[in-house]
N, C-alpha and C positions, 0 to 999 in steps of 0.2 A: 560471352559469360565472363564475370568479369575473374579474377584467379582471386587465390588467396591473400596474397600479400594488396590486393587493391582492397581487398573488401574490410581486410580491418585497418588501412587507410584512413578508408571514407569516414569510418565511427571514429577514430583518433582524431582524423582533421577538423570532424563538425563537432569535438565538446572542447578542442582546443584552441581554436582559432581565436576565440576571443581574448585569449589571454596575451597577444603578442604586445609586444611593450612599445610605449611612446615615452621617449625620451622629453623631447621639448614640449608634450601636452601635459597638464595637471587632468584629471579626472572630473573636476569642474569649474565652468570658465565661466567670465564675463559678469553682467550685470543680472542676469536670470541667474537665482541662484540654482537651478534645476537645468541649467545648460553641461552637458555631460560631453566628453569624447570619448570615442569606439572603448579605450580600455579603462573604464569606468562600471563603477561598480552597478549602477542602474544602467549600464548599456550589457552588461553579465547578467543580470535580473532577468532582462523582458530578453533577450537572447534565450535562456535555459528555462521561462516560464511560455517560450512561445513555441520551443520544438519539439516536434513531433511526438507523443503520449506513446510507450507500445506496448505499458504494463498492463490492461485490458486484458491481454491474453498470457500470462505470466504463469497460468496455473497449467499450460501446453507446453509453453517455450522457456521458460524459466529466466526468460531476461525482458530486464527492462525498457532497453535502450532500440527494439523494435518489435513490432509484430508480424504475424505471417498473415500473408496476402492469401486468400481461401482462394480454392478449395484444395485443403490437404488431407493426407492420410496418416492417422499415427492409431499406435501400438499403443492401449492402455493399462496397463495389469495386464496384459495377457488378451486383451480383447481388441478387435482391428475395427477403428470407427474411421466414417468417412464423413468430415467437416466440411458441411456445402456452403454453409451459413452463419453468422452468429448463434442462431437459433441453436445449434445440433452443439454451440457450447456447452448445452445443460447435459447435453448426454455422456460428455468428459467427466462432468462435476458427478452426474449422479454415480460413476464407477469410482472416481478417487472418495465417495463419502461412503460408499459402503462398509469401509469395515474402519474403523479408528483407529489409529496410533500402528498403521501397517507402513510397509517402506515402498511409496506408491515410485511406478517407474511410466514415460510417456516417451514411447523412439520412436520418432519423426519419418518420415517416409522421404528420402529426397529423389530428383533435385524439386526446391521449393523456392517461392518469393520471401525476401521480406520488406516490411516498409521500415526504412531507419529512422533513426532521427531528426536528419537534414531533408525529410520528407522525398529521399531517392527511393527507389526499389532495385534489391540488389537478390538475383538468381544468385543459389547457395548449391553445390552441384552435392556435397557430400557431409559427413556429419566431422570430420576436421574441419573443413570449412565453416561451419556451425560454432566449432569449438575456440575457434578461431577468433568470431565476432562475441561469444560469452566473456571471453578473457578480457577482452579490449572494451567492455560494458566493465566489467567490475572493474578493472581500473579508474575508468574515468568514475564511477561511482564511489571507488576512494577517495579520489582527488577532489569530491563536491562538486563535481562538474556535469553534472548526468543533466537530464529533463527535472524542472520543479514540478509537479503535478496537481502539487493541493491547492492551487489557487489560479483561478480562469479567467483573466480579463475579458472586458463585455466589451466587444466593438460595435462602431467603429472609435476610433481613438483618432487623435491630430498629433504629428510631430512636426514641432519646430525647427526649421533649418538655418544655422548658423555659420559665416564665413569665421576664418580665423582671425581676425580685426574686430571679429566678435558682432557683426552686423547680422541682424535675421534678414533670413535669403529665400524666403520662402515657408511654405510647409508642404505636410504629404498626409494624407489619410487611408489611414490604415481600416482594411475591413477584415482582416481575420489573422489568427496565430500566424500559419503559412505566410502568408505577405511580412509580419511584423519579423521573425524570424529571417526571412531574405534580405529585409531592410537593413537589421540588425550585424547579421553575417556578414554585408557585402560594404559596411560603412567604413570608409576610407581614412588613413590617418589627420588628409589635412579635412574632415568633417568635425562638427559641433553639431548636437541636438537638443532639444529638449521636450518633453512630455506636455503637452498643451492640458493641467490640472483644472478639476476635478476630471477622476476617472473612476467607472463601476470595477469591479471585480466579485468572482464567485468563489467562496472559499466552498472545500471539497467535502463542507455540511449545508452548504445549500445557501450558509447567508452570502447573504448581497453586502458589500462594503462599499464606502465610496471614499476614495484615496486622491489625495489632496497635493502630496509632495514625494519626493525622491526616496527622503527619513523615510515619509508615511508609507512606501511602497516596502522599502526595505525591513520593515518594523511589520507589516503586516507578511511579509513573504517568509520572518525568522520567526513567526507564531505559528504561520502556518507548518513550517518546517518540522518545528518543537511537535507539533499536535503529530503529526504522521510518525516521527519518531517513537513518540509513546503508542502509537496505536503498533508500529511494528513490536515493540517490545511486546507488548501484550500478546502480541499474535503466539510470540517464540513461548513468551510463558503460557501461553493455553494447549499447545503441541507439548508442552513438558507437565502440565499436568492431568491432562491422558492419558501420558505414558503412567502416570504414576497409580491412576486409580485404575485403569484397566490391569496393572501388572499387579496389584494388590487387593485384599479384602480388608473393608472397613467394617468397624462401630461406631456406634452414635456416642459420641464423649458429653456431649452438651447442648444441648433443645432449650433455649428460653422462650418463651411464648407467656406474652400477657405477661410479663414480670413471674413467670413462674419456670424454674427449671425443670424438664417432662423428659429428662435421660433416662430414667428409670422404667419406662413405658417402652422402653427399646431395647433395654438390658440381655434381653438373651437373641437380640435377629444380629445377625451378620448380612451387610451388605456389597454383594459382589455386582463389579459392572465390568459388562462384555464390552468387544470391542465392534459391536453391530448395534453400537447407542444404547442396549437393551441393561438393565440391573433390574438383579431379584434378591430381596431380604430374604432368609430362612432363618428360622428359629430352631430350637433344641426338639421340637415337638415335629420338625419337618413339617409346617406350612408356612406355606411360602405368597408373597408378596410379589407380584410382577410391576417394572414399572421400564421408563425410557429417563434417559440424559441428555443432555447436550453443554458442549464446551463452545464458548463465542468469546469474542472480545473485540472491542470496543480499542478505547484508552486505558480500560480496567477487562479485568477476565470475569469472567461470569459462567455460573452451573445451574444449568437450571432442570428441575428433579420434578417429574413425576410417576407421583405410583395410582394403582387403581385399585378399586376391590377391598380399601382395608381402610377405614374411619384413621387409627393412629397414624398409617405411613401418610395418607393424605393430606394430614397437618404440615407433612413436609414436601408440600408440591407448589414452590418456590422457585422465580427466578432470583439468582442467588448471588452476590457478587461477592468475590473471593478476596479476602481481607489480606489474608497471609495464606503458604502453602509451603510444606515439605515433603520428603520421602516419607513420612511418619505420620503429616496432622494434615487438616484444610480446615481453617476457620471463616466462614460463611457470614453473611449477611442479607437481609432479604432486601431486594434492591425495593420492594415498597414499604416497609417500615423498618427502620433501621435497626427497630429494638427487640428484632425478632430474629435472635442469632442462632447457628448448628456449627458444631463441630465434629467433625469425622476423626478419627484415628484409625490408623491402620494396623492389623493383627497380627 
């Protein structure tokens, strides 16, 4: 088993290795203009978009930089599940969504596997040890060096091999991440390559791209980048405005529908939302309105509200994307007509 000081090693050595410097090489040579060396910005690209994914299981292990090899045992809330499968993931998710805006906890049972980056597996005997390889993720996570994950090149792919006289020496074909990753890792200072263009790639909404050059690579990798960036934000603002409408009761400030404003139709219900999805309007007269919520996001946050049982709340059973939001207000949009705006205020 390997100790502590190897294990957060292995994760420093495999998000840094590529950065060691060549003095006598430029980053790109010869008469291809797509001919790269090891420390080259397209040879960091297909290096960090080809190793090892291990955010998959992030919502157990809280890091990105690997996953745990099943089958393990962890402490959910309060409740001891045993992970045989992928499958028995959904059994984690259905305990962390029960209650909303709660401070969920997940303690690991060791000793356990994980798969790293560099596609090793490293026995982890204790939760120091654990703590140990979190650190050493966020690091390189600061430093932009971690796994790229929004975007999946389709193999097999061709790299061209290059002597330093700049002669093509060959090629090699690549059929999967793993392979392109050990290529990449193990490429030698006096090497030269280059990407034999066009190439597919899967961005991490499904579309198919087809990339033509080093730019092209690099230009679709900082879109894809941007896009996960905003989709994290979202996430952070969908978790802070839970907190806010679960810990407050709202009114209805403003209902337009059809060009007409219908606040006054709402004027005396308060609406409160629990933190088990559930919200119920109550009025001055004490009848009440039961309905459910949910908070998602996307690249934008989104609320989406329904009630049952009552002709006026039902007007407002809307997937809803959230324009602006404070301690105080949420201004709404219905994501299928734009012009059909709410605003909540809180009491």
């Amino acid at each position: 088993m390997k100790n502590l000081k190897s294990i957060t090693s292995i994760l420093l050595v495999t998000f840094l290795a590529f950065t060691s410097c060549q003095d006598e090489l430029d980053s790109e040579n010869g008469q291809n203009p797509n001919t790269n060396a090891a420390n080259s910005q397209t040879a960091s690209n297909l290096e960090r978009s080809s190793m090892y994914d291990g955010s998959f299981d992030d919502f157990i292990d809280g890091m990105s930089c690997s996953s745990i090899l099943l089958p393990v045992v962890a402490n959910v809330n309060g409740t001891q599940v045993s992970i045989l499968t992928q499958s028995d993931y959904q059994l984690v998710l259905n305990i962390l969504g029960e209650i909303t805006n709660d401070d969920d906890v997940v303690t690991l049972q060791f000793p356990l596997t994980v798969k790293m980056s560099n596609y090793t597996e490293v026995q982890v005997a204790n939760q120091a040890e654990y703590d140990a390889l979190i650190d050493a993720c966020e690091t390189v996570e600061n430093e932009g060096k971690s796994a790229i994950s929004c975007i999946d090149i389709d193999f097999p792919i061709t790299i061209l091999t290059y002597s330093l006289n700049l002669e093509q020496t060959g090629s090699v074909v690549i059929e999967s991440e793993q392979e392109l990753y050990a290529y990449m890792n193990n490429l030698g200072n006096n090497e030269l390559f280059a990407i034999n263009y066009p190439i597919a790639a899967t961005l991490n909404n499904e579309t198919v791209i087809s990339i033509t050059s080093d730019l092209d690579l690099q230009a679709s990798i900082s879109d894809c980048l941007d896009v996960e960036e905003a989709e994290d934000t979202a996430e952070a603002e969908a978790k802070n405005l839970e907190t806010i409408i679960v810990d407050g009761a709202f009114k209805v400030q403003s209902f337009v529908n059809a060009g007409v404003e219908k606040a006054t139709d709402y004027a005396n219900y308060t609406i409160d939302f629990a933190n088990d999805k559930t919200c119920t309007a109550v009025n001055s007269t004490i009848s009440t309105v039961e309905g459910t919520y949910e908070v998602t996001s996307e690249t934008e946050v989104f609320l989406d509200l329904t009630f049952s049982g009552n002709a006026t709340f039902s007007l407002l059973n809307h997937n809803w994307e959230v324009t602006s939001f404070s301690n105080t207000s949420i201004s709404l949009k219905s994501t299928t007509n734009a012009a059909v705006t709410l605003v909540l205020t809180q009491i």
